[in-house]
PAVEX-504862 format. One record per residue (C-alpha): residue number from 1; x, y, z. Coordinates in steps of 0.5 Angstrom, whole numbers, plus 2048, in hexadecimal, padded with zeros to 3 digits. Layout:
BEGIN
  num    u    v    w
  NUM    X    Y    Z
...
//
This chain:
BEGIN
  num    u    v    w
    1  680  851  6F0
    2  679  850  6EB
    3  679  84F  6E4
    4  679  856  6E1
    5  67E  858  6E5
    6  682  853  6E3
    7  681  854  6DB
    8  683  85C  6DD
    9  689  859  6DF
   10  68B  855  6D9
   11  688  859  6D4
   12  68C  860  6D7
   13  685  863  6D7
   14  684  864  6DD
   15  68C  869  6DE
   16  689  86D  6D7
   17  681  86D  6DC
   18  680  86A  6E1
   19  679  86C  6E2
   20  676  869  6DC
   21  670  864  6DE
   22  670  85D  6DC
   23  66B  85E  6D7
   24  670  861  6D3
   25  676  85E  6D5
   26  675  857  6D3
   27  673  859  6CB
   28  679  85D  6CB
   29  67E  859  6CE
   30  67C  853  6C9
   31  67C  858  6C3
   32  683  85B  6C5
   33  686  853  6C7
   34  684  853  6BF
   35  686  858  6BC
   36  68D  856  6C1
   37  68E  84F  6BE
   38  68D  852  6B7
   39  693  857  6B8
   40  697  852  6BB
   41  695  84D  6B6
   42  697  852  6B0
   43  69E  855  6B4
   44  69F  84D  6B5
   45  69F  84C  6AE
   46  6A3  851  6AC
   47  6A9  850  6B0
   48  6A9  847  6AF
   49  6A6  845  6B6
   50  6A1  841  6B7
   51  69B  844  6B4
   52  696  83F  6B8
   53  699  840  6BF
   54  699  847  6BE
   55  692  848  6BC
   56  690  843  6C2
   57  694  847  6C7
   58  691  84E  6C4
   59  68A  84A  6C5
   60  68B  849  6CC
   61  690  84D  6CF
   62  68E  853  6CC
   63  693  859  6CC
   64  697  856  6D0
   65  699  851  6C9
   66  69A  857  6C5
   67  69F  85A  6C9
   68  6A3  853  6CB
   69  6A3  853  6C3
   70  6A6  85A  6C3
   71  6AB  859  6C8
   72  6AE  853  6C4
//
């Protein structure tokens, strides 16, 4: 498995395109691992949990952060 596949994989673009070229995928894997540590972070502070622990779980695991914080 090559890089940019598996920045598709990780960040579920690849399930919503999977024919999206690396060029586009990277920036907006990272914009949307962003946006994710954001929202992680605010529904973290929200509910009492760490809020630092979140944002650096949304940062690197991306949507999969956001649902485990839904889920709990």
């Amino acid at each position: 498995m090559d890089l940019v596949t598996f920045v598709g994989y990780l960040t579920a673009l690849y399930w919503v395109r999977p024919d999206m070229d690396p060029a586009h995928l990277i920036p907006t894997a990272l914009l949307l691992h962003g946006v994710n540590a954001l929202f992680c972070r605010l529904v973290a502070a929200q509910n009492g949990r760490a809020k630092m622990l979140w944002t650096l779980a949304g940062l690197f695991m991306g949507i999969w952060a956001v649902a485990a914080i839904f889920l709990l």
